[in-house]
ZAGU-872752 format. One record per residue: x, y, z of N, C-alpha, C in turn. Coordinates in steps of 0.05 Angstrom, whole numbers, plus 5000, padded with zeros to 4 digits. Layout:
! ZAGU-872752
XYZXYZXYZ/...
This chain:
! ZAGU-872752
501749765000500050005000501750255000/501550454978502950664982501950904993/502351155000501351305024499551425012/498751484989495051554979493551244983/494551074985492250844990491750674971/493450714944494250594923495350244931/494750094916495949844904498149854900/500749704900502949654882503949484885/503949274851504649024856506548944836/508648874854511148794845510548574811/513248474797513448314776513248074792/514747994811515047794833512147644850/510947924850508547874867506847724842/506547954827504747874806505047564793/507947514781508247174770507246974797/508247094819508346834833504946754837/503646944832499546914837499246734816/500046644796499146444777499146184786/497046164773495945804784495045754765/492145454760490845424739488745454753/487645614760485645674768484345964749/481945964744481046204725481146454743/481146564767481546704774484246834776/485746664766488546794778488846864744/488046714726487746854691487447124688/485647114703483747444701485447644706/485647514736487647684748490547824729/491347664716493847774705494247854678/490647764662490647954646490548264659/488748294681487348534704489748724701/492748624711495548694719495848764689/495648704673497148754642495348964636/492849024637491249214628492249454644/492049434666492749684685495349794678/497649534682500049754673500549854647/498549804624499149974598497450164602/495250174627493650394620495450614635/497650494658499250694667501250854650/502450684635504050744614502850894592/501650844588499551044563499151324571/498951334598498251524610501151794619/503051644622505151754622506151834603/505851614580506751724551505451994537/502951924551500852164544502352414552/502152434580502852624592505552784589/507552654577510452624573510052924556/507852974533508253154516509053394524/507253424555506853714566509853854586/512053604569515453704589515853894577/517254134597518154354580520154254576/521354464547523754384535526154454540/526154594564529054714579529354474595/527554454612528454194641527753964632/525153924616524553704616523553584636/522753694652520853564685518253494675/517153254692514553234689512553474702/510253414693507753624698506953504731/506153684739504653554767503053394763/500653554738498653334724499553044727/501853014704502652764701502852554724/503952674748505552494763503452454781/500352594787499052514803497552324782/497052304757495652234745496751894741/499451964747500051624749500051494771/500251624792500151614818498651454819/495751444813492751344812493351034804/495251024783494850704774496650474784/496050304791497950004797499750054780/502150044792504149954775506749804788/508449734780510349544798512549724803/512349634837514249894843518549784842/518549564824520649594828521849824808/520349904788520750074766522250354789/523050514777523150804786520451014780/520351174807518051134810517951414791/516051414778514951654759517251834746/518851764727522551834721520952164707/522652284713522652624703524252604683/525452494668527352514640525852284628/527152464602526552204575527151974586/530051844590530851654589530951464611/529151634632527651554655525051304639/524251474628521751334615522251184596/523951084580524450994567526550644581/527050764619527850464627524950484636/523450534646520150494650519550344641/519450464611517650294585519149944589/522150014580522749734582522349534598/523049634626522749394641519849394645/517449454640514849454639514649224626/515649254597515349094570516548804579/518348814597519448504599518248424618/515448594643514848534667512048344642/511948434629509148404614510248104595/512448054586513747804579513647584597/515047674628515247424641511647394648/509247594645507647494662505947314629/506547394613505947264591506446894588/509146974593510346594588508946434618/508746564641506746444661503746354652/502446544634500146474628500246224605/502046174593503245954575503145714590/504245744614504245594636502545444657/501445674656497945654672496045444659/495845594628494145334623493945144586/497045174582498345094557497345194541/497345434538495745604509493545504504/491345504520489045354512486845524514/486845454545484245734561485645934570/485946114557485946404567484446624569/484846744590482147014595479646904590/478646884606475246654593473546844583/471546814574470547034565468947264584/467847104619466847184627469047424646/471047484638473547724654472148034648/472848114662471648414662471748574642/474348544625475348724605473248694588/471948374580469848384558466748404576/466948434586463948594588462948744576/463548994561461949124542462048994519/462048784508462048744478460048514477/459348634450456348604445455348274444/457148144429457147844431459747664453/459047794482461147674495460547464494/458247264496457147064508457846844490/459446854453460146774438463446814435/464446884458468046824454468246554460/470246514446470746214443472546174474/474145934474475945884497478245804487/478645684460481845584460482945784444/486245754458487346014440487446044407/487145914387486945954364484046194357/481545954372479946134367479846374374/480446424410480346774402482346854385/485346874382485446994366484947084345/482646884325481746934302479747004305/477447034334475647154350476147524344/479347574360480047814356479847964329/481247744304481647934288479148034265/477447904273473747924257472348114279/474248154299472448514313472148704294/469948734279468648984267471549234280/473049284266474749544274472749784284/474749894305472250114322471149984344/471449754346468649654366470149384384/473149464386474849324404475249374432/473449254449473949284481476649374496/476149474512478949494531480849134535/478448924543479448784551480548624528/479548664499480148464474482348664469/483648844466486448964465488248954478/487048824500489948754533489848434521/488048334500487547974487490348034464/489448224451490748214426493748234433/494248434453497248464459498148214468/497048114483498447794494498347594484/495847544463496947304439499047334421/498947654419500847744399503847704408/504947624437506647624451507547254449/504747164454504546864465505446684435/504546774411504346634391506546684378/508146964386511147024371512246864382/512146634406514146454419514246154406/512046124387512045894383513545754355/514745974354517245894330516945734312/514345764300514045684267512745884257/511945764238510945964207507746074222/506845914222503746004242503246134258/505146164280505746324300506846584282/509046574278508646854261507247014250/505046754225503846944217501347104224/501146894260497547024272499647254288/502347294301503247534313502347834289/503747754267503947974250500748074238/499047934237496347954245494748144264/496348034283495148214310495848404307/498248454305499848774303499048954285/497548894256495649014243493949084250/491448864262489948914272490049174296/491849274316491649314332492049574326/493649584292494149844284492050014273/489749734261487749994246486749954268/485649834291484549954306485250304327/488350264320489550524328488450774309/489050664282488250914270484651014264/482950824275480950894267478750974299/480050904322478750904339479151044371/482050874372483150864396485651014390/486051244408487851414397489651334422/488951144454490851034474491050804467/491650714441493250484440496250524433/498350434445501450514445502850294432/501950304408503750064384507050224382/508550104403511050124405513349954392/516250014380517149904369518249674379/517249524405517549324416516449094403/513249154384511748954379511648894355/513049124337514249064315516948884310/518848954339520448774343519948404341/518148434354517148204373516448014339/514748154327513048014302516147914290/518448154280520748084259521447874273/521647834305523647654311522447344314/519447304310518246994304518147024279/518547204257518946974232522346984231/523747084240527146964242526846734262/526046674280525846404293522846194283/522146304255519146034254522445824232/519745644223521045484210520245514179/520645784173519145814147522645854120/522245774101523345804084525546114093/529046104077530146334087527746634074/528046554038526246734022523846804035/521446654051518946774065520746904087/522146894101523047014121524147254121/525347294097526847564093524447774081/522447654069521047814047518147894068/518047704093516547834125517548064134/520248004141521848144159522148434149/522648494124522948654107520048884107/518048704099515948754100515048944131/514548844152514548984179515749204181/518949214167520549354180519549614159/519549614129517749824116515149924128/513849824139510849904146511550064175/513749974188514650074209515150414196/517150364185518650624178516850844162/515950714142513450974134512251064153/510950894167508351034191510451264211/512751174215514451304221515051604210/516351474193518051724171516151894150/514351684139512551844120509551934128/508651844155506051824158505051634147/502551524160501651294146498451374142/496351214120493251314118492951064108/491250924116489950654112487950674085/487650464077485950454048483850614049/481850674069479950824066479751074078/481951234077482251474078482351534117/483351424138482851514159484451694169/484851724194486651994214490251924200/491052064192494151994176496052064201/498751874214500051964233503252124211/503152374225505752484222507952404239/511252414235513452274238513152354266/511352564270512652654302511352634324/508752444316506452294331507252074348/506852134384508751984404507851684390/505051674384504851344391504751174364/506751324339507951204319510351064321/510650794324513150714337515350744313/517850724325520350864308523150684311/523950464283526050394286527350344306/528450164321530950284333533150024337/535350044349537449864347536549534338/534849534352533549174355532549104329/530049304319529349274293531849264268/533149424267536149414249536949104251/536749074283538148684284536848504266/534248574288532948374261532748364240/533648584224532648544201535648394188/538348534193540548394184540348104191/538847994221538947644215537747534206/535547684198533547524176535247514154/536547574142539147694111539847314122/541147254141542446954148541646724152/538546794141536946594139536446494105/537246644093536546514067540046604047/541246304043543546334044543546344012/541646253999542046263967542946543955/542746693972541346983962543547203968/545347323960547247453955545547813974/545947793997545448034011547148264024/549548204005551648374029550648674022/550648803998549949023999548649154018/546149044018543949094035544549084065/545448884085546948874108548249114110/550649084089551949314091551249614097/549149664079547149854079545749934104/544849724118543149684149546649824163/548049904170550249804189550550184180/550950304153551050604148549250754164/545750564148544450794158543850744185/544650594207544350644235545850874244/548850774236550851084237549851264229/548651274206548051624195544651634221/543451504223541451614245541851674268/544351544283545551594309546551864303/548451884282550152224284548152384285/545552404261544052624267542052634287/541152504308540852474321542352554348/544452524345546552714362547952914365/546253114332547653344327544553524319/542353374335539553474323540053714357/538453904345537954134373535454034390/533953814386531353694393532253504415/531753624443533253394462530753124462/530153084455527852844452528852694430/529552864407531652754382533752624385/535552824406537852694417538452384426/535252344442535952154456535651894439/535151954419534651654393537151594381/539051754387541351784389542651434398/542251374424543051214451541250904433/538750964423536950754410538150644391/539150724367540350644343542750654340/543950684360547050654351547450404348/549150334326550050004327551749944353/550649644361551449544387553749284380/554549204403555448894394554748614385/551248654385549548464368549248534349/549748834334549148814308551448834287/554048764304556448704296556148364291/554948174312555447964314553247844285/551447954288549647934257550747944236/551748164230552948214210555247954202/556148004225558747684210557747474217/555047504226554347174221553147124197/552547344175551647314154553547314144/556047394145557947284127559047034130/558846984156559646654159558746434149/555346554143552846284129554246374098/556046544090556046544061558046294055/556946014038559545844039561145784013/563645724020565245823998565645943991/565846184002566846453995568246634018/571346604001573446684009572746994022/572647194004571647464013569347484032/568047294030565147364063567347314088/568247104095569747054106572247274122/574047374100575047664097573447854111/570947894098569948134107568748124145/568547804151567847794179570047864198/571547824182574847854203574648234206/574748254186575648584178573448734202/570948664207568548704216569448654252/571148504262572348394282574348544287/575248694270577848874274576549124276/574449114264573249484266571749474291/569749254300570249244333571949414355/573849264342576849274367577449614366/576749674338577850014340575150164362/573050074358570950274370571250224398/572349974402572249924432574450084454/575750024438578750314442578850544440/576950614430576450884427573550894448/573550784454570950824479567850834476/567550644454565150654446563550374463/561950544485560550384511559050124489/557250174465555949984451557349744444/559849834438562149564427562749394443/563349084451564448984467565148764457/568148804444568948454437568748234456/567948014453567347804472567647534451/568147264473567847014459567346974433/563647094433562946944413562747124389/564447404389566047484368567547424352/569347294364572047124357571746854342/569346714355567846434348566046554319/565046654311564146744284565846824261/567646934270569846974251570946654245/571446544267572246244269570546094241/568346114254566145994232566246074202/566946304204566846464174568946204169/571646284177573446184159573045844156/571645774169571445414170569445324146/567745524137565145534119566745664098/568745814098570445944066570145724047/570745464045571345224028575045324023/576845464045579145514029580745294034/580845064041581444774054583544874079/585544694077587544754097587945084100/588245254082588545544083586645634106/584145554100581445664123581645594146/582145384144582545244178585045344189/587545354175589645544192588745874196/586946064180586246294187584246234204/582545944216581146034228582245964259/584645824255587345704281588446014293/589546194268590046454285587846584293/585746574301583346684296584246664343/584446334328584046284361586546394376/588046304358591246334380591246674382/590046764372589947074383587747174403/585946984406583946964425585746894454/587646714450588946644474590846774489/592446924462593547114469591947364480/589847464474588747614493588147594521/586047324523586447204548588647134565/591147104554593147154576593847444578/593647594566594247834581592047964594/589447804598587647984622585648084608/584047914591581647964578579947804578/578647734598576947564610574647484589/574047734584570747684570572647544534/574447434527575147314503576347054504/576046884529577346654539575946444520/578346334507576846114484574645864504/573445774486571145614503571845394485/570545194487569744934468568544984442/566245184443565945214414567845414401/569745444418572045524393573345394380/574345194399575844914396575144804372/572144744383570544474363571144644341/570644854332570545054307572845004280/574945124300577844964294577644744284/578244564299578044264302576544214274/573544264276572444164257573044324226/573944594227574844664197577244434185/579344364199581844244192579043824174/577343874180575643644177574843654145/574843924136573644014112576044084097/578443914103580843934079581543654060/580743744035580743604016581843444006/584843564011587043473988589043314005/589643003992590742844005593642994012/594643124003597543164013596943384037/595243444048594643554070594043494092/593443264085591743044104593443054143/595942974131597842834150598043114167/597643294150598443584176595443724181/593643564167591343684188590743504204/591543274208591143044224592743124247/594943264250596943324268595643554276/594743814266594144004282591643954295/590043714282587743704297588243584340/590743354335591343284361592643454381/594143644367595043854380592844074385/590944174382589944224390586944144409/587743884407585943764429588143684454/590443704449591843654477591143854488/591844124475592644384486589344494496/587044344488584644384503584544294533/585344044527585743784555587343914573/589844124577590944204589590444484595/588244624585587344814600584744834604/583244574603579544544599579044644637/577444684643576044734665573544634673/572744434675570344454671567644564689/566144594681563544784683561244694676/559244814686555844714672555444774651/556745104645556745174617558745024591/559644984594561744754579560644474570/561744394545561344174540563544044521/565343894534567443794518567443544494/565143504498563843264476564743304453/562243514447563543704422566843804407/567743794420571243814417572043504402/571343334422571842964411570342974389/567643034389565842884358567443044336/568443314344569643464315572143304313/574743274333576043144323575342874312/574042694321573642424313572842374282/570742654282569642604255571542814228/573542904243575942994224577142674213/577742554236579742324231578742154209/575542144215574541984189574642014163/573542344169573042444141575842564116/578042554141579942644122581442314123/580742054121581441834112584841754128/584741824151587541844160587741454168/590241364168590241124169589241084197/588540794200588140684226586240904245/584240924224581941064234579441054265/579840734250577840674274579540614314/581440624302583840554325584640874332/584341084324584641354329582541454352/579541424331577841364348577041364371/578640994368578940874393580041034426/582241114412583641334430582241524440/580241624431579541984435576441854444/576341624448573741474473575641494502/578441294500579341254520580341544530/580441704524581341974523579642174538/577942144529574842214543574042114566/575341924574574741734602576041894618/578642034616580642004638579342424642/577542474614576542834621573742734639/573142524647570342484667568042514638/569242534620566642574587566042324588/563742254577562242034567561642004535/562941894521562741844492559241864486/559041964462554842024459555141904423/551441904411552541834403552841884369/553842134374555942314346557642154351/560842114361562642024373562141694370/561041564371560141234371559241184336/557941434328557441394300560141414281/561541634288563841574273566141414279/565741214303566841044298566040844288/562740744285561940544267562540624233/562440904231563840974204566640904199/568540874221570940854217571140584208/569740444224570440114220569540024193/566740224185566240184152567840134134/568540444135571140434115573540344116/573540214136577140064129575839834111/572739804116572839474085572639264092/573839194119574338884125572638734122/572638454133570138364146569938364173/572638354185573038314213571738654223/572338894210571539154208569339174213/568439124191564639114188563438974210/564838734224563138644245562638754270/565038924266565439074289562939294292/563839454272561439594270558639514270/558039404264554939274263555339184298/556439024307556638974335556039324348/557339444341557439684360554139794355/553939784328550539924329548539724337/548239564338546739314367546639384382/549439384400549139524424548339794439/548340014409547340224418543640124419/542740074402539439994398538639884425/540239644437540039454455538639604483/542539874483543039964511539440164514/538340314502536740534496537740714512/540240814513540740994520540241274518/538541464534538241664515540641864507/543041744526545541904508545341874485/544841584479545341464448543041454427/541541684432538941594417540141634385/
């Protein structure tokens, strides 16, 4: 209870009330309605900051005063960028209470129809109960004539169904988010379509399971309809209220959206996109500088939003890494790794070389097709990773999937007169793992053995299956348990030596995996 007599209920308080019980449903749709009506309300209010201090209005701050909201937030922020950690951690309080309701009652029954929010609508007594149907309940609401409580529906299927990481789920999120928009423009002028939920849509079709081409030509799609409504104003087919660029509750680009859109580019590898990446990576820079040289302190602060970060470095060369066979993608991820290192040195807070920096570049060069050449550029890749880490750079300490990375490029060398010295660097660098491994929960040294093992096969080195052999017994003495990648290429090993005595071996060993049902060994 706060000292006007107000409610305030924690993220903590709120998840832990979930049960399967319908009351506790209600309840946290109840919590999700209130704190956007708090937020709406502040956003509202936000307009009336003067432009010298930028303080809130008294208005404002009693006006939020009034609503539930979770007080781990700060309480009613007087700056932009007050409100802007508001908004966020709001947006993730509204995530975790989302995946609870997932929880509650497996995407089935949610919000029943009899919850408060739908009480005014005209055919409540005809909402369905499983989640498919309302959402397709929601999107045949006659526009104009969407309840308070079917818009606190639409935001959370729209949340619930971006998680389900296929093509369907995508395409009822990106659905909703329409929906929610003509309802914005034709009715509800407190609905706050923020660039969170545009986020949210790009980032389930980069995680559905839809083709790379439908993925990019979605992603793409969002991020235009984003930016006009933005930049150009937007007016729906039948002529309604048109938003200009400088309308609060037009949502606007910002760092995340840019991500997405370059990893959607890494999803469809047929397709020759560097330009364009490239392109994404300028115009963030050119919107950060003017943004930081605009006289508009509200302008300024979009500044801090779009600057490229260290995820949209790591994008970027992971799209050059999916390019395969090609020497120059490869190149350009390294070069991309080195322009890192300059911003970081120069003190750019967004930059932060780390691990899995180093491990992408890795990858680039293991996916080049340059044979032995790639796999030694992707060996200094590491040995300069180590050299960092000994002089006191914690956050670049090679891991296992550096190793394996390594390890497994020297696997993808072709040419018999190579053989014998990728066979050699591959053991040397599994000693030199074994003698500085640590192990951890995060770690997994498996991976290190199946890449070497399945080097040994694939580059035809003699006495294959007896190599193998070794890097099982090898694994015994690291507390590892052979799985069964590692068991498969040794029944491949014993293939190909030909024998008969060979072959029986193998066939013996895959018996025994069927036999044991191990689920190591499925």
């Amino acid at each position: 209870n706060n000292d006007n007599g107000t409610t305030t209920i924690t993220a903590a308080e709120a998840i832990a009330m979930a049960s399967t019980s319908k009351s506790s449903i209600q309840f946290l749709g109840h919590v999700i309605n209130r704190r956007r009506t708090a937020q709406q309300a502040f956003h509202h209010q936000f307009q009336q900051i003067d432009g010298s201090s930028r303080r809130l209005s008294s208005r404002c701050r009693k006006n939020c005063s009034r609503t539930r909201q979770c007080s781990s937030t700060a309480a009613f922020p007087q700056r932009w960028d007050g409100f802007q950690q508001y908004r966020y951690f709001t947006s993730t309080v509204d995530r975790k209470i989302h995946s609870n309701l997932i929880c509650v009652n497996d995407g089935n029954r949610l919000f029943s129809s009899d919850s408060d929010g739908a009480k005014n609508d005209d055919n409540k007594s005809q909402e369905p109960d499983s989640l498919h149907s309302n959402v397709h309940y929601i999107l045949k609401i006659p526009y104009g004539r969407m309840s308070d409580g079917n818009l606190s529906k639409a935001r959370a299927f729209l949340s619930i169904v971006s998680k389900w990481n296929n093509e369907n789920g995508a395409k009822l999120s990106e659905a909703l988010l329409e929906r929610l928009y003509k309802e914005q423009s034709r009715r509800n002028k407190h609905i706050l379509l923020d660039s969170e939920m545009y986020n949210i849509c790009m980032d389930a079709w980069n995680k559905s399971n839809a083709d790379g081409e439908t993925i990019v030509h979605r992603v793409e799609s969002i991020m235009k309809r984003m930016e006009d409504r933005f930049f150009l104003g937007s007016q729906d087919n039948d002529g309604y209220d048109k938003y200009s660029s400088h309308d609060a509750k037009t949502a606007r680009p910002d760092r995340y959206s840019y991500n997405c859109l370059i990893n959607s580019y890494t999803k469809w590898e047929e397709e020759d996109s560097s330009k364009k990446v490239e392109a994404i990576l300028e115009k963030m820079n050119d919107l950060a500088e003017d943004a930081a040289s605009s006289e508009n302190a509200i302008e300024r602060e979009y500044e801090s939003l779009v600057r490229p970060d260290t995820f949209t470095f790591h994008s970027l060369m992971n799209y050059y890494a999916t390019r395969k066979n090609d020497h120059l993608a490869a190149q350009r991820a390294e070069d991309l790794l080195l322009q890192m290192s300059e911003l970081s040195q120069q003190g750019d807070g967004n930059i932060q070389m780390e691990t899995t920096s180093f491990n992408i570049v890795m990858k680039a060069w293991s996916n080049s097709g340059g044979g032995i050449n790639g796999a030694q550029r992707a060996e200094s890749i590491l040995r300069m990773m180590i050299r960092l880490y000994g002089r006191g750079h914690e956050n670049v300490r090679p891991d296992t999937v550096s190793f394996s990375t390594v390890i497994g490029s020297y696997s993808k060398v072709e040419d018999p007169e190579d053989a014998s010295l990728a066979i050699e660097k591959v053991m040397e660098l599994l000693d030199e793992l074994e003698g500085s491994y640590i192990p951890d929960s995060d770690t997994n040294i498996n991976s290190c053995y199946n890449a070497a093992a399945n080097a040994i096969v694939k580059i035809g080195a003699k006495d294959a299956a007896g190599k193998v052999k070794d890097l099982m017994n090898r694994m015994n003495n690291m507390d590892a348990i052979p799985d069964s990648k590692l068991i498969t290429s040794f029944i491949e090993a014993h293939a190909k030596e030909g024998t008969e005595e060979s072959i029986r071996q193998g066939r013996d060993l895959l018996l025994e995996m069927i036999e044991k049902k191990d689920p190591e060994l499925k």
